[in-house]
ZAMARGU-4260 file (C-alpha; in steps of 0.2 Angstrom, whole numbers, plus 5000, padded with zeros to 4 digits):
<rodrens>
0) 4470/5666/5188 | 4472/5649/5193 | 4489/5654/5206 | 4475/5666/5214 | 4462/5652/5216
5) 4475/5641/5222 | 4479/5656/5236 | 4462/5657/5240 | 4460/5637/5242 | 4476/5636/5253
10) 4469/5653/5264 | 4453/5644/5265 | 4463/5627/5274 | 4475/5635/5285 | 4459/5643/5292
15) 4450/5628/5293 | 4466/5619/5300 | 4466/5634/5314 | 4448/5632/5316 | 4449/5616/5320
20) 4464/5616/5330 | 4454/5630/5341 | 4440/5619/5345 | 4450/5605/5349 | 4460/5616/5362
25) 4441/5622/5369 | 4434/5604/5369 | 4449/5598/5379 | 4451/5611/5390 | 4429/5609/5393
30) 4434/5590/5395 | 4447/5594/5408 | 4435/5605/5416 | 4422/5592/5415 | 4436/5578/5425
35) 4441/5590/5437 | 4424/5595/5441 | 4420/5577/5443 | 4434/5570/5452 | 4430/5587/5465
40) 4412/5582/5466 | 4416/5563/5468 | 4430/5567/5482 | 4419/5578/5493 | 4403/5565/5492
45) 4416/5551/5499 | 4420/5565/5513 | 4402/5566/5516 | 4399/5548/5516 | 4411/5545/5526
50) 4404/5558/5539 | 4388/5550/5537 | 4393/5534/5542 | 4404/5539/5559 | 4394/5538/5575
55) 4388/5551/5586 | 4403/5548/5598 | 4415/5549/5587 | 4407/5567/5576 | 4406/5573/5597
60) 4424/5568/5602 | 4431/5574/5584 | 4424/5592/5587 | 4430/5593/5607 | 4444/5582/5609
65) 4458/5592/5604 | 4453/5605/5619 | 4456/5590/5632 | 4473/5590/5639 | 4481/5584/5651
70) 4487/5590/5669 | 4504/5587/5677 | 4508/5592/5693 | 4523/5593/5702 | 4523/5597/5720
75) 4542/5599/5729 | 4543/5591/5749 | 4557/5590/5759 | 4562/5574/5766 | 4562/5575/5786
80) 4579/5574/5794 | 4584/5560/5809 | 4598/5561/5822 | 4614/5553/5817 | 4616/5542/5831
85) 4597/5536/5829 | 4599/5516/5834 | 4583/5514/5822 | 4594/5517/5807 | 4609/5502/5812
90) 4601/5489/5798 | 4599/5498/5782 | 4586/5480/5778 | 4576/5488/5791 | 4576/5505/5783
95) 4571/5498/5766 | 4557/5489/5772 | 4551/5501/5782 | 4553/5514/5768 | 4562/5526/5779
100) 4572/5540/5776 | 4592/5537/5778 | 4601/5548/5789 | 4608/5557/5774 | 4598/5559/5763
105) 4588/5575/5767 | 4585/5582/5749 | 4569/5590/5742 | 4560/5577/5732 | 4546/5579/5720
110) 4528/5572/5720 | 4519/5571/5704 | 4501/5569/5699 | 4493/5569/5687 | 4472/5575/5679
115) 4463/5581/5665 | 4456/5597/5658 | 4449/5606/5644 | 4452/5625/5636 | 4437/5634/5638
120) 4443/5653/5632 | 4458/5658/5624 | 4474/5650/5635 | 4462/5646/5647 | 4460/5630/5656
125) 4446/5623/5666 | 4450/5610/5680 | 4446/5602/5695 | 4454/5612/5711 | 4457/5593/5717
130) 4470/5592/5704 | 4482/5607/5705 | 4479/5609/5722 | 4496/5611/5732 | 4505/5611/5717
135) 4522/5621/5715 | 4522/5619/5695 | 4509/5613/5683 | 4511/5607/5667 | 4498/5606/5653
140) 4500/5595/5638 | 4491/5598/5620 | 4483/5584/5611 | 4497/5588/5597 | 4511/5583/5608
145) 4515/5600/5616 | 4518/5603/5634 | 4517/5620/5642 | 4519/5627/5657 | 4502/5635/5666
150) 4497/5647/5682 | 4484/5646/5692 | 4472/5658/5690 | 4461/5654/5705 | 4452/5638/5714
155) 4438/5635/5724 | 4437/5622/5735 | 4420/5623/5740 | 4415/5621/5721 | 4432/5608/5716
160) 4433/5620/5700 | 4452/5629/5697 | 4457/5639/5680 | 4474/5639/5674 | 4483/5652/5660
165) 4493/5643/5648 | 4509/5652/5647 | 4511/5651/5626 | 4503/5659/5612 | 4488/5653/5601
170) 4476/5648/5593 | 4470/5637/5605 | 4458/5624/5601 | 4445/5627/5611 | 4427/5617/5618
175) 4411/5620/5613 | 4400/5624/5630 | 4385/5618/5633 | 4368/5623/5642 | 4367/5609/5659
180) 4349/5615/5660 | 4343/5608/5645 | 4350/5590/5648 | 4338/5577/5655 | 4339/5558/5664
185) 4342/5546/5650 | 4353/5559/5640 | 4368/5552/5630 | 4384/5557/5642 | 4400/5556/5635
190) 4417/5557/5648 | 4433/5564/5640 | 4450/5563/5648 | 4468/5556/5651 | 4467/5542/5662
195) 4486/5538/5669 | 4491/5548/5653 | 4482/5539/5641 | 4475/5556/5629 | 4457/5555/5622
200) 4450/5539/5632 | 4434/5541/5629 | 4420/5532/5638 | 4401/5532/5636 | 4385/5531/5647
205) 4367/5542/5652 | 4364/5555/5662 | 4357/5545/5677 | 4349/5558/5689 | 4352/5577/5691
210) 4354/5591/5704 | 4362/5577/5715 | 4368/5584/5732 | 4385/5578/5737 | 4378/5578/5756
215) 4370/5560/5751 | 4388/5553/5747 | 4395/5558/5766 | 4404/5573/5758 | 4400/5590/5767
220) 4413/5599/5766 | 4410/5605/5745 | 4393/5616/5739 | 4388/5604/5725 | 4374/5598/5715
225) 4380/5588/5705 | 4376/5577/5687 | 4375/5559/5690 | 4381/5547/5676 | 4385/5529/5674
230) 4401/5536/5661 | 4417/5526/5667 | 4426/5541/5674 | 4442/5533/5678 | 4457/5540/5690
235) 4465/5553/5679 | 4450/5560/5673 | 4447/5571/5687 | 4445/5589/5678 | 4438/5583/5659
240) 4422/5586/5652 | 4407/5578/5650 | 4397/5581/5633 | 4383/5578/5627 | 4378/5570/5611
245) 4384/5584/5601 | 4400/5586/5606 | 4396/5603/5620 | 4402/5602/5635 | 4388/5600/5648
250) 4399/5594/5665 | 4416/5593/5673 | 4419/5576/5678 | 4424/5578/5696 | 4420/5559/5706
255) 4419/5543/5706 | 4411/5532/5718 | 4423/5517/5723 | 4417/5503/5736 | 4399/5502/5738
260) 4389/5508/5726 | 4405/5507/5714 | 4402/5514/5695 | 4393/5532/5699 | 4402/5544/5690
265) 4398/5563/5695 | 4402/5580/5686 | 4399/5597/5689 | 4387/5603/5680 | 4394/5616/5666
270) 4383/5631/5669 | 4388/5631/5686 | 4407/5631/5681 | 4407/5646/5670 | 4401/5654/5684
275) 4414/5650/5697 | 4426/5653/5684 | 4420/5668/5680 | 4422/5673/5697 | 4440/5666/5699
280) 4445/5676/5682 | 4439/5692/5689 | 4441/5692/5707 | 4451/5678/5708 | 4440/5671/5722
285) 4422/5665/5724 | 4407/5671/5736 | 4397/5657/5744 | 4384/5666/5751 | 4379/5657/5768
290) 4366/5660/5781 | 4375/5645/5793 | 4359/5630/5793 | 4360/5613/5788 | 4344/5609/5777
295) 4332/5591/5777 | 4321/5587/5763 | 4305/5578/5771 | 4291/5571/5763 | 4274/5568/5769
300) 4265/5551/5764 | 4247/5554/5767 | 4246/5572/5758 | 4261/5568/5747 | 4270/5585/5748
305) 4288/5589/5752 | 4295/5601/5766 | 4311/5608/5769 | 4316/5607/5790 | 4333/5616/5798
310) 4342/5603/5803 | 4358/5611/5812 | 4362/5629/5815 | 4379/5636/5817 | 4384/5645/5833
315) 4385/5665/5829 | 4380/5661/5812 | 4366/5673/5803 | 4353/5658/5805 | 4357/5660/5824
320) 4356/5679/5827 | 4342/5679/5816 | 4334/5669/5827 | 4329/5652/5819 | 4327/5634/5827
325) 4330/5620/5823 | 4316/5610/5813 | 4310/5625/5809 | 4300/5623/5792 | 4305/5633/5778
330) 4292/5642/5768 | 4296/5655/5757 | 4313/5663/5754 | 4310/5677/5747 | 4295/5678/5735
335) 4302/5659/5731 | 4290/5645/5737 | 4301/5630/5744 | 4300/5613/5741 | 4318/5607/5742
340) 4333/5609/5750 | 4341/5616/5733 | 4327/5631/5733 | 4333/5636/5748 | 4350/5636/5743
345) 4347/5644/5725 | 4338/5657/5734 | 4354/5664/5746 | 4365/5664/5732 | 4353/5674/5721
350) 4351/5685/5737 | 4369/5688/5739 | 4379/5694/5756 | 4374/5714/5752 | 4356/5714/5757
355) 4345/5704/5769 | 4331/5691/5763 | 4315/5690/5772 | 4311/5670/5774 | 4295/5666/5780
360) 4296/5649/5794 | 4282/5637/5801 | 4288/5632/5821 | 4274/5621/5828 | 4258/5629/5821
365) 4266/5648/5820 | 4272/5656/5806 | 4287/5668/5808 | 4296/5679/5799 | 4315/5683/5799
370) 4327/5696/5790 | 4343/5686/5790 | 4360/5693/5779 | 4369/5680/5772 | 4388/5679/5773
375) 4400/5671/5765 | 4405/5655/5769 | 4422/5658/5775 | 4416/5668/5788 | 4405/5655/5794
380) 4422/5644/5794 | 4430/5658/5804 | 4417/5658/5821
</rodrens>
């Protein structure tokens, strides 16, 4: 009887032993649980903390700089050749200083350059045409030391845009686009690029005026309007993006202004660009549709409204067959009211070079109306 209870008693302790033994495995494992969970919750409130405490800038270049890479270009140009028996070559002091070419030494040599860009699509790279332009072999370094080889895709000169094809598989890091309509003067500006090789220098400013047009700074041989900044966009950065405060790209930075007027920085504005770029990708060309005028922007002081006058027409242009004149006053083109010179010019692109465009004119106290079909502007380049 008393083995039996003593059985019972030692049954009943290895249960409690196991019991006990149970719980304690449960509570440490809950406990560990319990620190994991902790040291998880405490780890990510630092990484937010951190976030929080980083500047605009730096969230905006974090989330678009790896897309910015650099352009090197490398264009191949044969030395020119001299007679052997050429006096001018007798003192080679004189050949130094003069930086001539010796006798023989007719070898190919190479010129490099050197710009910016940013991958907008899947091994694509957007650029100024400035920068490749000429080039016999471009390369295209990644923010993670890489260097690849690219092609170009297309360019346009009128524009300054070019796109390349990286030759090299993915993922590529790739920009956030913007929307350049929705910026406004006295927006943050951001320019991102590789100044003399220098990756990710990254320089701040506003946007100082919009829909500039690249007639006012003497250039006339490109169709621009552009965004003005007071970003420092320095040699090198030709081809990198201008963001916003969020880190989307809303330009291309494309000039600088040295000289007079030194620190105006310029950029094409983003919208604009996916459309030439488009165009290069499918066609590789663009359309400039043209109908051969030069356009000034008048204002009247005593009733304080604007007019749009032809300034110059080109010989067997559309304008001229059409019959316009100059300082005749644009009034309509289309069902478009003009006020400035850039409604004029939005209208005609719209319009195309496939169909003609009624445009209502003011000459003296007549109005006119003329059918004109644009063309493009090579053509006009052609006459």
């Amino acid at each position: 009887m008393n083995k039996r209870i003593a059985r019972k008693s030692a049954l009943k302790l290895d249960k409690n032993k196991k019991l006990f033994l149970t719980s304690a495995i449960t509570l440490g494992i809950l406990c560990s649980t319990n620190v994991i969970s902790q040291s998880l919750t405490n780890k990510k409130l630092s990484e937010i903390n951190n976030y929080s405490n980083k500047s605009f800038i730096t969230k905006a270049v974090e989330k678009t700089g790896s897309s910015v890479v650099t352009i090197d270009t490398q264009r191949y140009v044969k030395k020119r050749k001299f007679q052997r028996n050429s006096q001018l070559f007798l003192d080679p002091y004189f050949e130094r200083f003069f930086g001539l070419d010796l006798p023989n030494d007719n070898q190919t040599r190479i010129e490099q350059s050197q710009g910016s860009g940013f991958i907008f699509a899947d091994g694509l790279v957007m650029t100024n045409a400035h920068v490749v332009n000429g080039s016999d072999k471009v390369i295209v370094g990644l923010t993670n030391g890489k260097k690849l080889n690219a092609k170009l895709i297309g360019q346009d000169f009128f524009t300054d845009l070019a796109v390349l094809k990286i030759e090299g598989k993915g993922p590529w890091p790739k920009a956030q686009l913007g929307d350049s309509t929705k910026i406004k003067v006295g927006d943050w500006a951001i320019a991102v690029g590789n100044p003399y090789g220098l990756e990710n220098t990254v320089t701040l400013g506003i946007i100082s005026n919009l829909n500039r047009n690249v007639t006012q700074l003497g250039i006339y041989d490109k169709k621009l309007e552009l965004i003005q900044t007071d970003a420092a966009i320095n040699p090198g950065n030709s081809g990198g993006p201008l963001l916003n405060s969020n880190g989307e790209v809303i330009g291309i930075n494309t000039l600088i202004r040295s000289g007079p007027g030194a620190g105006l920085s310029f950029a094409i504005p983003i919208n604009k660009a996916k459309e030439i770029a488009d165009q290069l990708i499918n066609n590789g060309k663009v359309i400039h549709p043209m109908i051969g005028i030069s356009l000034i922007d008048e204002s009247n002081p005593e009733t304080n409204k604007n007019s749009v006058k032809v300034g110059y027409i080109v010989p067997n242009s559309p304008a001229e067959k059409s019959g316009f004149m100059i300082n005749d006053i644009i009034i309509k083109v289309g069902n478009k009211d003009i006020e400035v010179a850039s409604d004029v010019i939005s209208q005609i692109n719209k319009n195309g070079i496939n169909k003609k465009v009624i445009i209502l004119l003011k000459r003296n106290s007549t109005f006119i109306t003329v059918k004109v079909q644009p063309t493009d502007i090579t053509n006009l380049q052609n006459n």
